[in-house]
C-alpha positions as CSV (number, residue, x, y, z in Angstrom):
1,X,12.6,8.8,5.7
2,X,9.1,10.6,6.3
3,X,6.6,8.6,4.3
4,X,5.2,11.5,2.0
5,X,8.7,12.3,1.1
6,X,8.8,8.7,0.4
7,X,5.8,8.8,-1.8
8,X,6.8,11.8,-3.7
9,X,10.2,9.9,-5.2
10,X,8.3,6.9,-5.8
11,X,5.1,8.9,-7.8
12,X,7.1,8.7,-11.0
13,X,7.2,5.0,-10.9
14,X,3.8,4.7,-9.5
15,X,2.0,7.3,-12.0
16,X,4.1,4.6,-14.5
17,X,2.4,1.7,-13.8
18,X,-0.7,3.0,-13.5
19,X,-0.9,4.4,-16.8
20,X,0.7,1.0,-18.6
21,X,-1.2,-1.2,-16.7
22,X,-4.6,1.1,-17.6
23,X,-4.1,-0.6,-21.4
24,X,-2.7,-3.6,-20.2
25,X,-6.3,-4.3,-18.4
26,X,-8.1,-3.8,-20.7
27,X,-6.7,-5.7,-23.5
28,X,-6.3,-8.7,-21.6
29,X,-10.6,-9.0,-21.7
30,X,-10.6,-7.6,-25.6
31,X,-8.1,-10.2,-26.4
32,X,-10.1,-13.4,-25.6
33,X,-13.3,-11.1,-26.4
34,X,-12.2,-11.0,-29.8
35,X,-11.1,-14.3,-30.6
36,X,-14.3,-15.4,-29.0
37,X,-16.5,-13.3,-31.3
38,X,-14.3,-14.2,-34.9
39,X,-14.8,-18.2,-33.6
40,X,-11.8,-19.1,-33.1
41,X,-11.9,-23.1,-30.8
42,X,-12.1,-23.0,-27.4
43,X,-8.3,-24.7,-27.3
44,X,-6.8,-21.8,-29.5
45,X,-8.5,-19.0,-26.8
46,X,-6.6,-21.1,-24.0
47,X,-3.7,-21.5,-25.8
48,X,-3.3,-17.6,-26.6
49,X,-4.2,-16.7,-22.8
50,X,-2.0,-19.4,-21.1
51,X,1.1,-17.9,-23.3
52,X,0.6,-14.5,-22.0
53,X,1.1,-16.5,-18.1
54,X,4.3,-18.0,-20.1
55,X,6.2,-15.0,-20.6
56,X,5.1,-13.3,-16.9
57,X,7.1,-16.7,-15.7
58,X,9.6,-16.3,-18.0
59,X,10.4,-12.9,-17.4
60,X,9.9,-13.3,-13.8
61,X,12.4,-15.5,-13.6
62,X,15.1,-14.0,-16.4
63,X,14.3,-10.1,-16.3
64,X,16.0,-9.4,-14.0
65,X,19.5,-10.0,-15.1
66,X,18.5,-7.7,-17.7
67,X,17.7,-5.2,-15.9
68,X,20.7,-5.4,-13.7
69,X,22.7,-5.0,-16.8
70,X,21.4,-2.0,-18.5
71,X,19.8,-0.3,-15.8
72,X,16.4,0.5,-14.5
73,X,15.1,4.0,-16.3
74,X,16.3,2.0,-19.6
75,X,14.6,-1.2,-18.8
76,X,11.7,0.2,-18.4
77,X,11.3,2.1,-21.3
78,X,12.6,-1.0,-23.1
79,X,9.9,-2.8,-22.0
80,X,6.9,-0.1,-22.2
81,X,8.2,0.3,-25.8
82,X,7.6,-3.8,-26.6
83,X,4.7,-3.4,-24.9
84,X,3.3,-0.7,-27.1
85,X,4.5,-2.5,-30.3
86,X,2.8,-6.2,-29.0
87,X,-0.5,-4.1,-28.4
88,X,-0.4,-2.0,-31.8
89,X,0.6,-5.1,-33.8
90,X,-2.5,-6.9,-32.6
91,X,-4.4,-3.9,-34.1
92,X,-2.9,-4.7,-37.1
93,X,-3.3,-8.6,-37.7
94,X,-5.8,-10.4,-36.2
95,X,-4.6,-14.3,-36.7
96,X,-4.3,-16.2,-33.4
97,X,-1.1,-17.9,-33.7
98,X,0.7,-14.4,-34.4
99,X,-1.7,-12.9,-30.9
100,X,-0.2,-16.0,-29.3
101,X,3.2,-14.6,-29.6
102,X,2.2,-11.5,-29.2
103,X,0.6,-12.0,-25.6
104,X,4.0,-14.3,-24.9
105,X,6.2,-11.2,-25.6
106,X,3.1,-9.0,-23.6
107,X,3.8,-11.2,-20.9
108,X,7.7,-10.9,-20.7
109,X,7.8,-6.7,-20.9
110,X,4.9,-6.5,-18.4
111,X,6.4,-8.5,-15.4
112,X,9.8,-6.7,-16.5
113,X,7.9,-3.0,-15.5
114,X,6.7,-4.5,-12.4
115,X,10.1,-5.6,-11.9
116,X,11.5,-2.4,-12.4
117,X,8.5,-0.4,-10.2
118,X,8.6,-3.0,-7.5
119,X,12.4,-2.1,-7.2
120,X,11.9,1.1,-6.8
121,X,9.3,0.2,-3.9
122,X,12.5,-1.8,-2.3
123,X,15.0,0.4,-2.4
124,X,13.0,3.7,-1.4
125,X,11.2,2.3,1.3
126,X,12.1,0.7,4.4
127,X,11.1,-2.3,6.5
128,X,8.6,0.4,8.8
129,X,7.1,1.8,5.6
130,X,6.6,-1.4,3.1
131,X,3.4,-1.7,4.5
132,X,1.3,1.5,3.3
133,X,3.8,1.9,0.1
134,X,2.3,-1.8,-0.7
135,X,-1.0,-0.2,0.5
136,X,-0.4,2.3,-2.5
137,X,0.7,-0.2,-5.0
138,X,-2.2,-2.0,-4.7
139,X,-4.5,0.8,-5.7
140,X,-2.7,2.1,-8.6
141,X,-2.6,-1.9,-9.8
142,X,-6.1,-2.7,-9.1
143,X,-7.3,0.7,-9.9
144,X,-6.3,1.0,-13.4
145,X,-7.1,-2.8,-13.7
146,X,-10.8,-2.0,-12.9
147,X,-10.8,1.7,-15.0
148,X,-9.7,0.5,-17.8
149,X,-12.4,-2.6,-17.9
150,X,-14.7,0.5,-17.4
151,X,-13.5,2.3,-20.3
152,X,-13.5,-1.4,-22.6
153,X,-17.3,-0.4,-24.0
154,X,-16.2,2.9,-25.3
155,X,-12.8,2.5,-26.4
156,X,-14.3,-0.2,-28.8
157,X,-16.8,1.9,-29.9
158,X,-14.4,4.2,-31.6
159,X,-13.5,1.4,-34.2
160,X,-12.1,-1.9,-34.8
161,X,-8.3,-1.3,-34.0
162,X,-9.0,2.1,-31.5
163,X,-8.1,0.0,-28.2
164,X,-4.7,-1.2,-29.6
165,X,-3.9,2.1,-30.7
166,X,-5.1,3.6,-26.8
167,X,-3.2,1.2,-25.2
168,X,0.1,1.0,-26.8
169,X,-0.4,5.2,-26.1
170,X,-0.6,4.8,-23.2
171,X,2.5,2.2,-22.9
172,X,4.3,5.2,-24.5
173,X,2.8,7.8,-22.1
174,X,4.2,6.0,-19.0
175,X,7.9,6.4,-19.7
176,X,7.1,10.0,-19.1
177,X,6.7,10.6,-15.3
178,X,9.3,8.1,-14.9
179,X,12.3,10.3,-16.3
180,X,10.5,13.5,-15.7
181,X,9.4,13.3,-11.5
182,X,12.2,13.2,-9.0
183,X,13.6,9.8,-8.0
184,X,15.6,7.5,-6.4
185,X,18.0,4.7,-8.5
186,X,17.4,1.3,-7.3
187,X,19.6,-1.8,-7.1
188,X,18.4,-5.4,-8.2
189,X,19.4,-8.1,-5.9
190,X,19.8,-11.7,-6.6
191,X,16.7,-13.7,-6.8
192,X,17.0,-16.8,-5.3
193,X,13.4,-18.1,-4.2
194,X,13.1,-21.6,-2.4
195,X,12.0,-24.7,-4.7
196,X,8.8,-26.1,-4.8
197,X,9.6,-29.1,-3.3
198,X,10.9,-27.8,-0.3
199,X,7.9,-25.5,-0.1
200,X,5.8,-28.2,-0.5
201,X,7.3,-30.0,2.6
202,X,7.1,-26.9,4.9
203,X,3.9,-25.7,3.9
204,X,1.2,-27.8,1.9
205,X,-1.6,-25.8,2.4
206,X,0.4,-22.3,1.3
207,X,1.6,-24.0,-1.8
208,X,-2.6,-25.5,-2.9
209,X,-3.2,-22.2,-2.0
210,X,-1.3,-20.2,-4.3
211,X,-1.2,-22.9,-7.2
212,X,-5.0,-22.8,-6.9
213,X,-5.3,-19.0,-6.9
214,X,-3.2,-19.1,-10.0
215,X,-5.4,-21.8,-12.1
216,X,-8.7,-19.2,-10.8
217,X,-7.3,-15.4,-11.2
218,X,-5.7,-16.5,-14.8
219,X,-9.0,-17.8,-15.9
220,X,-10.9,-15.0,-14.3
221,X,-8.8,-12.3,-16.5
222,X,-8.8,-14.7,-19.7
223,X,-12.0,-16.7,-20.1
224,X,-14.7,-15.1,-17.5
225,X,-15.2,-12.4,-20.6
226,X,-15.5,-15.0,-23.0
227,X,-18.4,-16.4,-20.8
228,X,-19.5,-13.2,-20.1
229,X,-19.9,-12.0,-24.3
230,X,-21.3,-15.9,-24.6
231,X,-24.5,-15.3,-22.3
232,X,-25.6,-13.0,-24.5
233,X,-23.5,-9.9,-22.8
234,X,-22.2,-6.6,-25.1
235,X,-18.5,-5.5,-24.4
236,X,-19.6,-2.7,-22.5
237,X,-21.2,-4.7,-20.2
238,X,-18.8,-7.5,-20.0
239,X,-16.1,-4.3,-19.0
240,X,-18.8,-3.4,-16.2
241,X,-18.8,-6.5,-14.8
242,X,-15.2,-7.2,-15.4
243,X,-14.6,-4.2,-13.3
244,X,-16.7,-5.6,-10.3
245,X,-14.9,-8.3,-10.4
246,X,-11.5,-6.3,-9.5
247,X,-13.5,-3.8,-7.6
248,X,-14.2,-6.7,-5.2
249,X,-10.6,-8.0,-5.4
250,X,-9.3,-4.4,-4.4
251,X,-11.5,-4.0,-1.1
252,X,-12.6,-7.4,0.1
253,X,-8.9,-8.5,0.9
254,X,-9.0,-6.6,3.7
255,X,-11.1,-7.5,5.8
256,X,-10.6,-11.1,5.0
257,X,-7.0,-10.4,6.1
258,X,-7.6,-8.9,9.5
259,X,-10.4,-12.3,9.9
260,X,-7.1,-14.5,9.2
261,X,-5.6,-12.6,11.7
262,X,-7.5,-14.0,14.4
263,X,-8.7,-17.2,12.7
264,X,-6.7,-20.4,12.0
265,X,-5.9,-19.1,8.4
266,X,-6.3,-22.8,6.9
267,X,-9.8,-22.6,7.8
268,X,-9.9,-18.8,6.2
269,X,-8.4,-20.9,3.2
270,X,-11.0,-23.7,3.4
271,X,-13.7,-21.2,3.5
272,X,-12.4,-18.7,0.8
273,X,-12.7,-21.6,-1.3
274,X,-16.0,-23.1,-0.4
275,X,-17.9,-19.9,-0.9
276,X,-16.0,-19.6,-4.1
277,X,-17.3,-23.0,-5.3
278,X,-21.1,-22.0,-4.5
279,X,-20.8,-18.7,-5.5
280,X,-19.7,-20.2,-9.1
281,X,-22.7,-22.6,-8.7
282,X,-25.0,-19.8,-7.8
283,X,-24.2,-17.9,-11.1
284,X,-25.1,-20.6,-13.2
285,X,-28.8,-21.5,-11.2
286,X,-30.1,-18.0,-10.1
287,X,-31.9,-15.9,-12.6
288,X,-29.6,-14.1,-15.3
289,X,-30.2,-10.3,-14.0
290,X,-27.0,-8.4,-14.4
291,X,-27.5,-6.9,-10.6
292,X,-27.3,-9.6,-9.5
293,X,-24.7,-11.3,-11.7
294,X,-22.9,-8.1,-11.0
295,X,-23.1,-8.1,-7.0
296,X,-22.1,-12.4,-7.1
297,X,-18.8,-11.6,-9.1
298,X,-18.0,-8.5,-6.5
299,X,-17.7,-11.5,-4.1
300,X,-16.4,-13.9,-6.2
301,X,-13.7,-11.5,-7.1
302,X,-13.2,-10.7,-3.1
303,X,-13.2,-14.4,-2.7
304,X,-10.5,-15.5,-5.4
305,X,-8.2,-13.3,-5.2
306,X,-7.6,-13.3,-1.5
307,X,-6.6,-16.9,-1.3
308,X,-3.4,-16.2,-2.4
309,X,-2.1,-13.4,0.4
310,X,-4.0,-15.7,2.8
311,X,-1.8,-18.6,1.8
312,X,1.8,-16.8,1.6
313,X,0.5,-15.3,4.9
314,X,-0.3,-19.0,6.1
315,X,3.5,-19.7,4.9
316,X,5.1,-17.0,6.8
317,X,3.4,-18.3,9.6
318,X,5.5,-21.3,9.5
319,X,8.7,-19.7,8.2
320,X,12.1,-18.6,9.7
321,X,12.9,-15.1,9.5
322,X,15.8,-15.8,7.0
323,X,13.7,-17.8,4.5
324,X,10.7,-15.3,4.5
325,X,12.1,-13.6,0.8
326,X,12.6,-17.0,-0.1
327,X,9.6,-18.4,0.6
328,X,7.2,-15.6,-0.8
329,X,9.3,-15.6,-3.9
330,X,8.9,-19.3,-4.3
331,X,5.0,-19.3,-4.0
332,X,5.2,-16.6,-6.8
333,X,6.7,-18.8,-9.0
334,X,4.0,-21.5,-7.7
335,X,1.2,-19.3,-8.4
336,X,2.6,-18.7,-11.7
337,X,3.1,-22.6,-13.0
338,X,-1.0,-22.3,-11.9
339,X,-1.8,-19.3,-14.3
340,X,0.0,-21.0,-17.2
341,X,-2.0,-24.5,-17.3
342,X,-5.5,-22.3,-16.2
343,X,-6.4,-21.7,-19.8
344,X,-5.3,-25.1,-21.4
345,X,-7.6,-27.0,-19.0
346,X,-10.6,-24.7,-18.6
347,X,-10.6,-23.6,-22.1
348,X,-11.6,-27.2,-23.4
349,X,-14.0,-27.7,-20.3
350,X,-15.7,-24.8,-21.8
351,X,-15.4,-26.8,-25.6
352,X,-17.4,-29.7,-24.1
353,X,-19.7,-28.2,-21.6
354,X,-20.4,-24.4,-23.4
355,X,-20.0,-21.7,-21.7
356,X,-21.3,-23.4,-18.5
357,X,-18.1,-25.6,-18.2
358,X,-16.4,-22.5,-17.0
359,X,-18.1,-21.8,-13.8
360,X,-18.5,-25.5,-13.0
361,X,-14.7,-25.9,-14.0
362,X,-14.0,-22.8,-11.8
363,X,-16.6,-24.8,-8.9
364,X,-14.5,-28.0,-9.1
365,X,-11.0,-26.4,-8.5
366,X,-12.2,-24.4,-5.5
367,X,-14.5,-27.8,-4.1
368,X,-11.2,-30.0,-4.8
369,X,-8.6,-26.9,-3.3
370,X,-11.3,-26.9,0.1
371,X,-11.0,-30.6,0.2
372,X,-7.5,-30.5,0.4
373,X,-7.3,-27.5,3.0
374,X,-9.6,-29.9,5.2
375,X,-7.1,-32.8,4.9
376,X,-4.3,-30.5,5.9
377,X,-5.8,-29.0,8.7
378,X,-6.9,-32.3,10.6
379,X,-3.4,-33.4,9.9
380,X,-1.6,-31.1,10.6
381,X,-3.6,-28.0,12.5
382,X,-2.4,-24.5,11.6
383,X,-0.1,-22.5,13.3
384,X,-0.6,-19.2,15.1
385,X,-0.6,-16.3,12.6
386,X,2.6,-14.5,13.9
387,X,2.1,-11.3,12.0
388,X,-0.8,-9.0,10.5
389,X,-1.7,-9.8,7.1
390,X,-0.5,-7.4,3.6
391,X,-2.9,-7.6,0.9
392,X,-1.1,-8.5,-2.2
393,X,-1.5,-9.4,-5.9
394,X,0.9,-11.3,-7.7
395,X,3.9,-9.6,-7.7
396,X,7.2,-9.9,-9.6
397,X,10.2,-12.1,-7.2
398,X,11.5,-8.3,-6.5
399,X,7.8,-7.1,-5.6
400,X,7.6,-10.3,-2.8
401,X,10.4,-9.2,-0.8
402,X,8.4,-5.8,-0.1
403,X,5.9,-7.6,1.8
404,X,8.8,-8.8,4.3
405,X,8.0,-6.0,6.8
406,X,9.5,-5.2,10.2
407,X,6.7,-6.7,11.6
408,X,6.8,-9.7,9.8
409,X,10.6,-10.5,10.5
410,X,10.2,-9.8,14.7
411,X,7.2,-11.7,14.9
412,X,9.5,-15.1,12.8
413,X,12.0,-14.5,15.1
414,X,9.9,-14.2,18.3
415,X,8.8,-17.6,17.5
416,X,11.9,-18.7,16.4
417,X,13.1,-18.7,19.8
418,X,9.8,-19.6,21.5
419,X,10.6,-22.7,19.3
């Protein structure tokens, strides 16, 4: 199937997620922003953001049975309708134990429309193709991530309750291109990702990897605003530098992909994570100048959030062609035990040390996670990479089996029988 006429049946589920996940950015920042600014304890903050990680892993892991069950167009207006009610109910009360279950349902109905739109990305598109439709979902992901952080200063402006009521519009709005634009019906497969243990015996390094860039991305998106607002920043600003943040996420992965390519991608690893740690010591000892603060967490973003398609990509390195779903889909859930514990131990880091705690916190995981990458790589020295890098974010277990390219699968099997 051409590609373009592949894009076209896949714009309704794109256009979708873009619009949903235009409010969903932006109310991840307000949310700790808020609670931040009505003083609520550092431990409550990290206990509201760590449940929203809760019910992405649950719903990673259970959604799909659901959506099997009633179908896909259903689903997902199922779950852009809770998603609009858990954003306009936070509009309406503003205690945190009632947000905490609010983000936990938040959680659950988001990874259910990636689910859904991920699918969709499956089914249409072939093992040739995967590569630029992930190319695609990566842009409307990270670019509504980053636009709606732009838009945070403004939409709060308008009043107290205005961004709820934006973003559970918005929730509403993308149901429409999905039943309106032409498309294709996909089919949910069984999920059956390998177990950490397992992982952890056939690739140490990918699994720090991925558990580390799940403690750091979840504590970018939840507590870097709350650092942000406490160093004397307004929420426009904080939404500014928020979106630099993805901005450098969206283009740095990249070229620090096609450098893994030719690199021993445990080093790439080791690096990523070194720079990470002195860029997060840099921000606390340079002088505070938003340019500049603004231009560190461009690279700090670039730097974080490529360690994790470095290390699945280190994985598939060492993976056999029939285990590559598998594999990815494991590292998923890895990467997702790391988002839920980010909050609960950063967020009383932060109690202790002020708002400081969070970039030497942040220092600390990366120094530790380089530490370990140079243990693993005198023990056990990486193996060739066997296939070009995909940028990737964390996906849903359906989303990982899109990055399982043609490429990918004759390169395991090439070495397979070099083997």
């Amino acid at each position: 199937m051409p590609f373009l006429h592949t894009l076209v049946l896949l714009l309704g589920p794109l256009l979708g997620l873009f619009t949903i996940t235009l409010g969903n950015g932006f109310i991840s920042s307000l949310t700790s922003l808020r609670l931040d600014a009505a003083g609520v304890p550092d431990t409550m903050i990290g206990l509201v953001s760590s449940s929203y990680f809760v019910g992405l892993t649950l719903g990673a892991m259970f959604s799909d049975r659901l959506i099997a069950r009633i179908g896909h167009i259903r689903a997902y207006s199922s779950f852009a309708s809770l998603t609009a009610v858990t954003f306009l109910l936070q509009g309406m009360f503003s205690d945190p134990w009632a947000w905490l279950v609010f983000r936990l349902l938040n959680g659950w109905a988001i990874i259910g429309i990636y689910l859904v739109v991920e699918s969709w990305l499956l089914l249409t598109g072939d093992k040739i193709t995967r590569g630029r439709l992930l190319a695609v979902y990566m842009i409307a992901l990270y670019g509504s991530g980053m636009l709606g952080q732009l838009g945070l200063g403004a939409l709060n402006a308008w009043g107290e309750t205005a961004p709820f009521i934006v973003a559970g519009m918005l929730s509403s709005l993308s149901v429409l291109p999905m039943v309106i634009l032409p498309r294709a019906l996909p089919e949910t497969g069984n999920i059956e990702p390998l177990m950490p243990r397992h992982l952890l015996r056939m690739t140490p390094a990918g699994v720090i990897g991925c558990f580390g860039s799940g403690i750091t991305i979840a504590a970018v998106y939840s507590l870097l605003p709350v650092y942000l607002q406490r160093v004397g920043m307004d929420i426009e600003q904080v939404g500014h530098l928020m979106a630099c943040v993805i901005f450098g996420a969206m283009v740095l992965q990249y070229p620090v992909g096609r450098w893994s390519d030719k690199r021993d991608r445990q080093m790439v690893l080791l690096v990523l994570s070194a720079l990470c740690a002195i860029l997060s010591v840099l921000i606390l000892l340079l002088p505070d100048r938003q340019t500049l603060l603004a231009v560190l967490l461009f690279l700090l973003g670039g730097g974080v959030f490529a360690v994790y398609p470095v290390a699945v990509s280190h994985s598939a390195d060492r993976a056999v062609a029939g285990e590559l779903v598998g594999v990815i889909q494991g590292l998923l859930l890895i990467n997702s035990i790391g988002s839920v514990i980010s909050p609960l131990i950063i967020s009383p880091v932060m109690k202790h040390w002020g708002e400081a705690g969070f970039f030497w916190a942040f220092a600390l995981v990366n120094v530790f996670m380089a530490m370990l990458f140079l243990w693993r790589r005198k023990a056990h020295p990486s193996p060739t990479s066997v296939a070009p890098f995909e940028a990737a974010a964390q996906m849903s277990p359906a989303g990982a089996e899109i990055r399982v390219t043609e490429e990918l699968v004759q390169a395991a099997e090439e070495r397979e029988q070099r083997e």
